[in-house]
C-alpha positions as CSV (number, residue, x, y, z in Angstrom):
1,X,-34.0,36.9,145.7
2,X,-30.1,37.6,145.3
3,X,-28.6,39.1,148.8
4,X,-25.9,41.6,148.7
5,X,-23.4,43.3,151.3
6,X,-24.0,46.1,149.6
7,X,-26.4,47.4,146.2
8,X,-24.0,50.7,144.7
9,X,-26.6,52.9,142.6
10,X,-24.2,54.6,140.1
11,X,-21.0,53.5,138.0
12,X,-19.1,56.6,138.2
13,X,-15.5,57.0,140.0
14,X,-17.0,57.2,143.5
15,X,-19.1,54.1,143.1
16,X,-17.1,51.3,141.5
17,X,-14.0,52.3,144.0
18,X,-16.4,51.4,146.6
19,X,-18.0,48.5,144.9
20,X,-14.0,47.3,144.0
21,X,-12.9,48.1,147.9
22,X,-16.1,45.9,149.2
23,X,-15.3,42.9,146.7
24,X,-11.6,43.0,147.6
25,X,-12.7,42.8,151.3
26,X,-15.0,39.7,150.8
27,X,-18.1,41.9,150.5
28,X,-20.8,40.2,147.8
29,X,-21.5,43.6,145.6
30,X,-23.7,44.7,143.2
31,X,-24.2,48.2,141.2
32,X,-26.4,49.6,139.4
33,X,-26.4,51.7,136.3
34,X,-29.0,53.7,134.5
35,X,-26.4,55.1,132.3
36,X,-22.7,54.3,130.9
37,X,-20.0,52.6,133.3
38,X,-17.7,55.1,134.3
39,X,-20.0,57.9,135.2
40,X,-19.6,61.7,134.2
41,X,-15.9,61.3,134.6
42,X,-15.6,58.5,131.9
43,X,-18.4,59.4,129.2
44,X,-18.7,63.2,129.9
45,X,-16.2,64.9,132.3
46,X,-12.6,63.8,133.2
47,X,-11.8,61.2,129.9
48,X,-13.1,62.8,127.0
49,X,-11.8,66.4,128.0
50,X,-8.1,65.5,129.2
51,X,-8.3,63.8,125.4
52,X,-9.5,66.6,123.7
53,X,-7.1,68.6,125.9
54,X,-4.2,66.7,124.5
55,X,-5.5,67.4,120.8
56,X,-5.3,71.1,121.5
57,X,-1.7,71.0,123.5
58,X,-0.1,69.0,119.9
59,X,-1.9,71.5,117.9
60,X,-0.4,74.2,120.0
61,X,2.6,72.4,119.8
62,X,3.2,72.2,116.2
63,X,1.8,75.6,115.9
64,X,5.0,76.5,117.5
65,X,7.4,74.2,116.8
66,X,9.0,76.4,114.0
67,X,10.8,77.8,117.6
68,X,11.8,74.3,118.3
69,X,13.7,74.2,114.6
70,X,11.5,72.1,113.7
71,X,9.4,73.7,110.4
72,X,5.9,72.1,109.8
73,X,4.1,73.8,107.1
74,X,0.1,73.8,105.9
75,X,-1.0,71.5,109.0
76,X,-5.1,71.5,109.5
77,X,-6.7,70.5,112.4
78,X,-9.3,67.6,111.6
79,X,-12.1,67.8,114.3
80,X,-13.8,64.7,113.1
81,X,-10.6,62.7,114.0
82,X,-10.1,64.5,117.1
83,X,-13.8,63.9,118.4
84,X,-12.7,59.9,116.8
85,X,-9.9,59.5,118.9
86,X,-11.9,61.5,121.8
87,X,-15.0,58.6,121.7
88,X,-12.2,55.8,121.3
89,X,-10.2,56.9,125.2
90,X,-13.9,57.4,126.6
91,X,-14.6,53.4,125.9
92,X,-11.4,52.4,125.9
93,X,-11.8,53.4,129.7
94,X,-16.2,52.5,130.3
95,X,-14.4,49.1,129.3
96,X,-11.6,48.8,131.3
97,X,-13.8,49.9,134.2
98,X,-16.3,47.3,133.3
99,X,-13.7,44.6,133.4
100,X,-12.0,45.5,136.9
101,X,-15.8,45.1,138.5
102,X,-16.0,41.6,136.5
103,X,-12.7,40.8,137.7
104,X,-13.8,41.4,141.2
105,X,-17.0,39.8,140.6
106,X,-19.0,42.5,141.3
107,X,-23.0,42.1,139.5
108,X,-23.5,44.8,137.2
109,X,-27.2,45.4,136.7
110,X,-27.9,47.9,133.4
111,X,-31.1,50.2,134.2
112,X,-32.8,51.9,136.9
113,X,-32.9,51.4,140.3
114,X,-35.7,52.1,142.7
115,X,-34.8,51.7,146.6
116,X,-38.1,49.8,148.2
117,X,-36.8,49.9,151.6
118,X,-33.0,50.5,153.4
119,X,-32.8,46.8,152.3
120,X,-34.7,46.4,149.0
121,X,-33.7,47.4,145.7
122,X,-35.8,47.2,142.8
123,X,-33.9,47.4,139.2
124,X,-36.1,48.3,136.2
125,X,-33.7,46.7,133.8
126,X,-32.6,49.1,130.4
127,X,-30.3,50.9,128.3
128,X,-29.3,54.0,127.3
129,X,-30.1,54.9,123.3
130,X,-27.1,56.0,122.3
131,X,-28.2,58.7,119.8
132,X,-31.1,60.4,121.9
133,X,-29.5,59.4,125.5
134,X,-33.0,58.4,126.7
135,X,-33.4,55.1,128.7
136,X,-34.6,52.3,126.8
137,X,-36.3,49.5,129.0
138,X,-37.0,46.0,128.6
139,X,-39.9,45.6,130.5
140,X,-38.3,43.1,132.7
141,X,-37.7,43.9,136.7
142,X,-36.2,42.4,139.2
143,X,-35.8,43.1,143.4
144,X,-32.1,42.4,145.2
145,X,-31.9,42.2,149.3
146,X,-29.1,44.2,150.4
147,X,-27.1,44.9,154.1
148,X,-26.3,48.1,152.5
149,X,-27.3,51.0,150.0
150,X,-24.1,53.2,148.8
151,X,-26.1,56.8,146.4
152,X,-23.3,57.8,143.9
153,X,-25.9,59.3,141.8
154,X,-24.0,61.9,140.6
155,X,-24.4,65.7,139.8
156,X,-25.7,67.8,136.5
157,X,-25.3,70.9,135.0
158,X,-26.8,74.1,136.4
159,X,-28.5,76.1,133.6
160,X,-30.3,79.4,134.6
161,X,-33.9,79.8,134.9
162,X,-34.1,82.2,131.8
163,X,-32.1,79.7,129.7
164,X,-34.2,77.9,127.0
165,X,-32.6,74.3,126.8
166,X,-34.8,73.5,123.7
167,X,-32.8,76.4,122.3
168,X,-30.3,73.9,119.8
169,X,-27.1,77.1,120.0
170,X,-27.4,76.3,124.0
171,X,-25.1,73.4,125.0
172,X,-24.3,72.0,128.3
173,X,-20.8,70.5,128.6
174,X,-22.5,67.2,128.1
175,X,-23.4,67.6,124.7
176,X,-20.0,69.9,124.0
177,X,-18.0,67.7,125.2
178,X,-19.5,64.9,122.4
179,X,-20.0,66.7,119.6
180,X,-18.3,66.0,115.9
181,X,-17.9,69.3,114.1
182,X,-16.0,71.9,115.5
183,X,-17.7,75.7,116.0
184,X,-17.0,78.4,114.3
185,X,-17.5,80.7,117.3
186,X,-18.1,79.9,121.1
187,X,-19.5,81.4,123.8
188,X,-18.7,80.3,127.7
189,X,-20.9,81.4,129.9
190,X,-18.7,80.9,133.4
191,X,-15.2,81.2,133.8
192,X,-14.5,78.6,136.6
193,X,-12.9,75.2,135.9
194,X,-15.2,73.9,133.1
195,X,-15.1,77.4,131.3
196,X,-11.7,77.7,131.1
197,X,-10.9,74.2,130.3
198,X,-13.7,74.0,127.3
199,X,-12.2,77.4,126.1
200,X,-8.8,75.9,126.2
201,X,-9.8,73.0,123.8
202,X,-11.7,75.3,121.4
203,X,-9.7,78.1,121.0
204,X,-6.9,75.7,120.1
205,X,-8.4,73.7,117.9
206,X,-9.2,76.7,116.2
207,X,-12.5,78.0,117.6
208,X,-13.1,81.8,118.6
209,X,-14.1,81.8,122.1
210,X,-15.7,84.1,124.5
211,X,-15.7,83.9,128.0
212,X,-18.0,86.0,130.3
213,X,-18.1,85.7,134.1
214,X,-20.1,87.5,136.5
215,X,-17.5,88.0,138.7
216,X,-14.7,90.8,138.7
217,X,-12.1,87.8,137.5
218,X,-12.2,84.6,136.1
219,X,-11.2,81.7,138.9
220,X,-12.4,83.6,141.5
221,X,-12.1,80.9,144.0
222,X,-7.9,81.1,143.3
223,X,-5.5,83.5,144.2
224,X,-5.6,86.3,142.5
225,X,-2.5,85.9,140.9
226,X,-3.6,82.9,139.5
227,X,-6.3,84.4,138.0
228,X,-4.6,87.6,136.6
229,X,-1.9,85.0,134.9
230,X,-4.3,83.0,133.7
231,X,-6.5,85.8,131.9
232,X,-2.8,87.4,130.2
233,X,-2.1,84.5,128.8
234,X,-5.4,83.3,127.6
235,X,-6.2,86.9,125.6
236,X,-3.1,86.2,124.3
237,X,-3.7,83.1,122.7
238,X,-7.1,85.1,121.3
239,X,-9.8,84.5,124.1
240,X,-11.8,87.1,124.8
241,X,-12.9,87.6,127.9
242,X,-15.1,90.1,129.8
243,X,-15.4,89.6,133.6
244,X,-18.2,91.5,135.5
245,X,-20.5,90.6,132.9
246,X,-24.4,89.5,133.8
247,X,-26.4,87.2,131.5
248,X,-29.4,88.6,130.4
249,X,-31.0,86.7,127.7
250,X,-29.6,83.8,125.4
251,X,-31.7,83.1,122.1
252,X,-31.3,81.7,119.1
253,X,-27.5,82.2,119.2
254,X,-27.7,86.2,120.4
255,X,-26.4,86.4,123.9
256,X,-27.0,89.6,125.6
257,X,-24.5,90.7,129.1
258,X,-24.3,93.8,131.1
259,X,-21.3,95.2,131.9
260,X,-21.7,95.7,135.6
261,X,-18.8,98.4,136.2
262,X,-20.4,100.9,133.2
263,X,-23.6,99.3,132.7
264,X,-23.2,98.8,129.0
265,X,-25.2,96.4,127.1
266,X,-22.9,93.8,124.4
267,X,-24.2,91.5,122.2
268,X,-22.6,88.2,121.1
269,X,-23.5,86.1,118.3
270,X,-22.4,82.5,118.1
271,X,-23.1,79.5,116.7
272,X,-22.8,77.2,120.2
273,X,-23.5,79.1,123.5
274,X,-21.6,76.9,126.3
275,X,-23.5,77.5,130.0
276,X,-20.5,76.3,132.2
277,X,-21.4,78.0,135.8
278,X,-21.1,74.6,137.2
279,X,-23.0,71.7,138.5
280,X,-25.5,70.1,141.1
281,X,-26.3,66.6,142.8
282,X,-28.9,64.8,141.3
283,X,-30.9,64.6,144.1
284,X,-34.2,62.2,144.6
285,X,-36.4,64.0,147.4
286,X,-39.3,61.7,146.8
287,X,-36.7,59.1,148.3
288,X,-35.2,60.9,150.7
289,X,-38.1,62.0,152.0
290,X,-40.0,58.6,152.2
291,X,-36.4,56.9,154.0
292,X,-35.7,60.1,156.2
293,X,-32.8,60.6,154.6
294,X,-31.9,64.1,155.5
295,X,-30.5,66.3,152.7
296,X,-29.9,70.0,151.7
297,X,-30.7,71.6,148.2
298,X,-27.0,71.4,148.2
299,X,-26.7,67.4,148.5
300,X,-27.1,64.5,150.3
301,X,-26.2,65.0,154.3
302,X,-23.4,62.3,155.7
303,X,-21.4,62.1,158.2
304,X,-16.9,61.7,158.0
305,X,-17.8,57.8,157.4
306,X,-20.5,58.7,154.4
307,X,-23.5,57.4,156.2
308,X,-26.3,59.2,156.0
309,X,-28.7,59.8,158.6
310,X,-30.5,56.2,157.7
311,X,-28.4,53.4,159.3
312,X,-27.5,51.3,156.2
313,X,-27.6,54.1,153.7
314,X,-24.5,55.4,152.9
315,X,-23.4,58.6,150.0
316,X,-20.9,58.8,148.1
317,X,-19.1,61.3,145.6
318,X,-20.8,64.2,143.5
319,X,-24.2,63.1,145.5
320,X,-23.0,64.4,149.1
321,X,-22.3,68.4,147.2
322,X,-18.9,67.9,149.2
323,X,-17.1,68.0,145.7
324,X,-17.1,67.4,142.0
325,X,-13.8,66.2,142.2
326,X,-13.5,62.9,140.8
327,X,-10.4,61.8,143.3
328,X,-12.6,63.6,146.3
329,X,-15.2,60.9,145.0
330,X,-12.9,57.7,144.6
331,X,-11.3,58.3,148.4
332,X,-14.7,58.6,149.1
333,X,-16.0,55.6,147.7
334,X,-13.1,53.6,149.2
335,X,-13.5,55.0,152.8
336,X,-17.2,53.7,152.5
337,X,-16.2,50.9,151.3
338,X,-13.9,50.4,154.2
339,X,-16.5,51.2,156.5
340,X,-19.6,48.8,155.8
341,X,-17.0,45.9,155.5
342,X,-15.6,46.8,159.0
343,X,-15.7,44.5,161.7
344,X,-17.9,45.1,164.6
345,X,-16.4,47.4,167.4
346,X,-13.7,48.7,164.9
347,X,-13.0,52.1,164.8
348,X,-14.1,54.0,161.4
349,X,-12.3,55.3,158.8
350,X,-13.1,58.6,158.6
351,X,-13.2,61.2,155.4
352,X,-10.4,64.1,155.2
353,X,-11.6,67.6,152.8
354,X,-8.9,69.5,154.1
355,X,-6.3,68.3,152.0
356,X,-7.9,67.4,148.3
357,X,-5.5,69.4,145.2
358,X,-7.8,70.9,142.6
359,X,-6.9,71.2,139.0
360,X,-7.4,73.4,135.9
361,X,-6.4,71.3,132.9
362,X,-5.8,74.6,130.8
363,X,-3.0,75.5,128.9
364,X,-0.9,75.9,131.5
365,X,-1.8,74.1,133.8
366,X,-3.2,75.3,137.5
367,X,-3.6,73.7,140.7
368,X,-4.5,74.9,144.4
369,X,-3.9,72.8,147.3
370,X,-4.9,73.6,150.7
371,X,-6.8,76.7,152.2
372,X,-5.2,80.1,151.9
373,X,-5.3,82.1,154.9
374,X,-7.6,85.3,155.0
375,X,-5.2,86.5,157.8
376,X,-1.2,86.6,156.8
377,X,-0.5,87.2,160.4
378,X,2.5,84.7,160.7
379,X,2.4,84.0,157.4
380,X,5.2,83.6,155.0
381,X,4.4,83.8,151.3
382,X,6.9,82.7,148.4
383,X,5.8,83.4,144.9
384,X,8.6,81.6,142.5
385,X,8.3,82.0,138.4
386,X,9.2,79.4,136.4
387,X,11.8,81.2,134.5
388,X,14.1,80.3,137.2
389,X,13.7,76.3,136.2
390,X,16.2,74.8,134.1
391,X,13.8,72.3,132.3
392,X,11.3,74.7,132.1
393,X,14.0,77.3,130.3
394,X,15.1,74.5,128.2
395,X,11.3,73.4,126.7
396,X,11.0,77.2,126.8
397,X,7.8,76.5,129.1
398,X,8.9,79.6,131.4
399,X,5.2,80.8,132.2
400,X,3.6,80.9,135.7
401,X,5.1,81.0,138.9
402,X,4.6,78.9,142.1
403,X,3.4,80.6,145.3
404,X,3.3,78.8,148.7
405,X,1.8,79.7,152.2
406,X,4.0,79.3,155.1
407,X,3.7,79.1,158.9
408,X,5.7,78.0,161.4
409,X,8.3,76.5,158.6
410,X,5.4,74.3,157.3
411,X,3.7,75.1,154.1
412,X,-0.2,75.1,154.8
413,X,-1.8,76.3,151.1
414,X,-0.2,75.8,147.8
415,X,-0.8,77.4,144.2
416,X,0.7,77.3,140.5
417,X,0.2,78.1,137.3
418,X,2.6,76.8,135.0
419,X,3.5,74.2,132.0
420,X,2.7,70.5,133.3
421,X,1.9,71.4,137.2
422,X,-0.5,68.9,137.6
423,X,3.0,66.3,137.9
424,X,4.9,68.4,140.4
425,X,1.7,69.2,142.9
426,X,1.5,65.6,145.0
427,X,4.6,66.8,147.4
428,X,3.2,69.8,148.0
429,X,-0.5,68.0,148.7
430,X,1.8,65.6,150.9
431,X,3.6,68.0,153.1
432,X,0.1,70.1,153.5
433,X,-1.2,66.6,154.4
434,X,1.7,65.3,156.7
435,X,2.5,68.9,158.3
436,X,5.9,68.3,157.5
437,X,8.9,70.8,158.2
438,X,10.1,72.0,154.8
439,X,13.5,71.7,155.9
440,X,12.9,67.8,155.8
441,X,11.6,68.3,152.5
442,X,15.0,70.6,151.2
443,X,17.6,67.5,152.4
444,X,16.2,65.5,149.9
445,X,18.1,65.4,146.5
446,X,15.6,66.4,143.6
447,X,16.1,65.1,139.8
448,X,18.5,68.0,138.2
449,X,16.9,69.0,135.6
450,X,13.0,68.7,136.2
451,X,10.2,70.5,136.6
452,X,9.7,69.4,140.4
453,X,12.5,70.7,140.7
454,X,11.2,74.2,141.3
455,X,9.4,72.7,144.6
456,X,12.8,72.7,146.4
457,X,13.6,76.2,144.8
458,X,10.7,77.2,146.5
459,X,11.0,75.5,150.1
460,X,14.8,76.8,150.1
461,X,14.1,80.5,148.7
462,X,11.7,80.5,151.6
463,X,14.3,79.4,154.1
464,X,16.7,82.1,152.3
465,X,19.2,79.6,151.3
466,X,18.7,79.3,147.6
467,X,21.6,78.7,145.7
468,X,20.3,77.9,142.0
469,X,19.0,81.3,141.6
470,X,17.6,85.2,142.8
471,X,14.5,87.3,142.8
């Protein structure tokens, strides 16, 4: 029987960064996956999305590059080559993946795993079909000893009670995100991350697209000038969206919502009804249960070093319902890592949520960073458009704004909404992260013109010494 440091059940970002960090540190490895290498991120999340995103930010482009001087006339948006080029990044990257862990020698073992004991693992060895996504097995097993057991098993859509998933106009951002032929009409049910990002793809590409959310505004977790920006722009590009809406019944393409301020009934028809109201751990109580593994409806329970209550047992990423944040998995996976190769006695390396940026790959952009305070007292906050930016006045990308949270000269929250933010937000996350004084921050030269240029803008406009510009 083959003996392992550790046995990783699940390929996604958060488990091959731990595999890769044991392997680099002279751990033997092995991981298991039922699935795809990569995870969600790779086959249905991060990859395919961002490259769909990028289809939709050239169409937008040469949509408007008449402004630019530049005259393009009679251009069509082929889906079928967009979804081509979409499958091509997805295993361009469930390849490259596959080569780091074979470059670090890690065993990859395709199929299902069943843990037998805290050091057992029994693989049922198989494939997934890719037309029906249904596992495929060989018939053959085999059992691996192991010092450790790392659960990066993931997370899945939520879909309501009420919803009938049989119903083929109801699509979780699974099968969205893979299909070929582009919708005439869209419906998003949620208007956080997923929802906005799925209705920035389709309603450039050509798509009309509704949004509902229960809530009074979409983004409801952001600043509310975030959200307000966000919404202006997006009905201006031909979203609809209705906010303080409840779902009362999706069939057959007819979704029904109640407007919750005047208690009106509207009725939407469309051909693919997206339920985007986000996602859960795949959880495995029948496991749990029999290993005392403790664990919440919510996710797996660990501790700052991502063991679980099982000595041995260790979670990782989507599993633990800390995040859905692929780099909140990854540093994850690498702290554990760290932690079951560390020598005896040695202190642990311990996990850090306070300071992990979140990002809205719409058009604009939108990141947060840090935790705004309910209570300003002390508080100093700066709210900078981008119209003040140089670069951004030159690409004419002069939407959004930045807004920061200050206290005692240290910036403690941080959120944007602008053209490329997801580049500029690292020295934000860095001085959150570092505590550092902005005025170390405002000595340093910045690249004349850019767009993170606009972070020193900010930091001296809070000191009251800006001298590129006025409010």
């Amino acid at each position: 029987m083959k003996k392992y440091k550790a046995v990783i059940i699940g390929a996604g970002p958060a488990g091959h960064s731990c595999a890769v960090r044991i392997a680099e540190m002279g751990g033997r490895v092995a991981i298991v996956e039922r699935d795809y290498i990569g995870g969600i991120c790779t086959n249905w999340g991060c990859t395919p999305s961002k490259a769909m995103i990028e289809s939709a930010k050239v169409a937008r482009e040469v949509e408007n590059s008449a402004h630019y001087g530049i005259k393009v006339q009679d251009f069509s948006i082929d889906f079928p080559l967009v979804a081509e080029r979409r499958n091509a990044v997805v295993l361009n990257t469930r390849e490259f993946i596959t080569d780091l862990l074979n470059h670090h020698n890690i065993d990859i073992y395709q199929g299902e795993a069943f843990v037998e004991a805290p050091d057992k693992v029994k693989i049922r060895y198989g494939k997934l079909d890719d037309e029906t996504y249904q596992m495929i097995y060989s018939g053959e097993e085999e059992s691996i000893e192991t010092e450790n057991i790392v659960l990066a098993t993931g997370s899945k859509p939520l879909i309501p009670g009420f919803i009938d998933q049989d119903d083929p106009t109801i699509v979780s951002s699974h099968r969205l995100i893979t299909i070929n032929e582009l919708p005439e009409k869209l419906t998003i049910v949620g208007g956080g991350v997923i929802g906005l990002e799925f209705a920035t793809i389709f309603s450039n590409l050509g798509s009309q697209v509704t949004i509902l959310e229960l809530l009074p505004r979409v983004l409801a977790m952001m600043d509310e000038d975030i959200s307000y920006e966000i919404t202006r722009i997006m009905e201006e590009k031909g979203v609809r969206i209705l906010t303080n809406h409840k779902v009362t019944e999706l069939q057959n393409g007819v979704l029904k919502a109640i407007n919750q301020d005047t208690g009106e009934t509207v009725e939407i028809h469309s051909e693919m009804n997206l339920i985007a109201i986000g996602r859960s751990a795949v959880l495995q109580e029948e496991l749990y249960d029999r290993l005392g593994i403790e664990y919440t409806r919510k996710g797996i329970q660990v501790d700052d070093t991502l063991q679980t209550s099982v000595k041995g047992v260790w979670a990782v990423g989507d599993a633990t319902g800390k995040s859905i944040l692929a780099h909140c998995g990854i540093q994850q996976g690498v702290i554990c890592g760290e932690n079951i190769m560390r020598d005896e006695g040695a202190e642990p390396r311990l996990m850090d949520y306070n300071v992990i940026p979140a990002i809205v790959y719409s058009l604009p952009e939108i990141f947060s960073i840090g935790q705004v305070p309910q209570d300003l007292t002390n508080v100093k906050v700066v709210k900078v458009p981008f119209s003040i930016n140089l670069r951004a006045n030159i690409e004419d990308h002069t939407e959004g704004f930045v807004k920061l949270w200050l206290r005692d000269n240290k910036v403690i929250a941080a959120q944007a909404i602008g053209f490329m933010v997801s580049e500029i937000q690292q020295e934000l996350a860095n001085m959150i992260a570092l505590e550092t004084d902005i005025d170390e921050v405002t000595k340093i030269v910045h690249a004349h013109p850019s767009y993170n240029e606009i972070i020193r803008s900010a930091l001296e406009y809070a000191e009251n010494k800006a001298v590129d510009f006025y409010i």
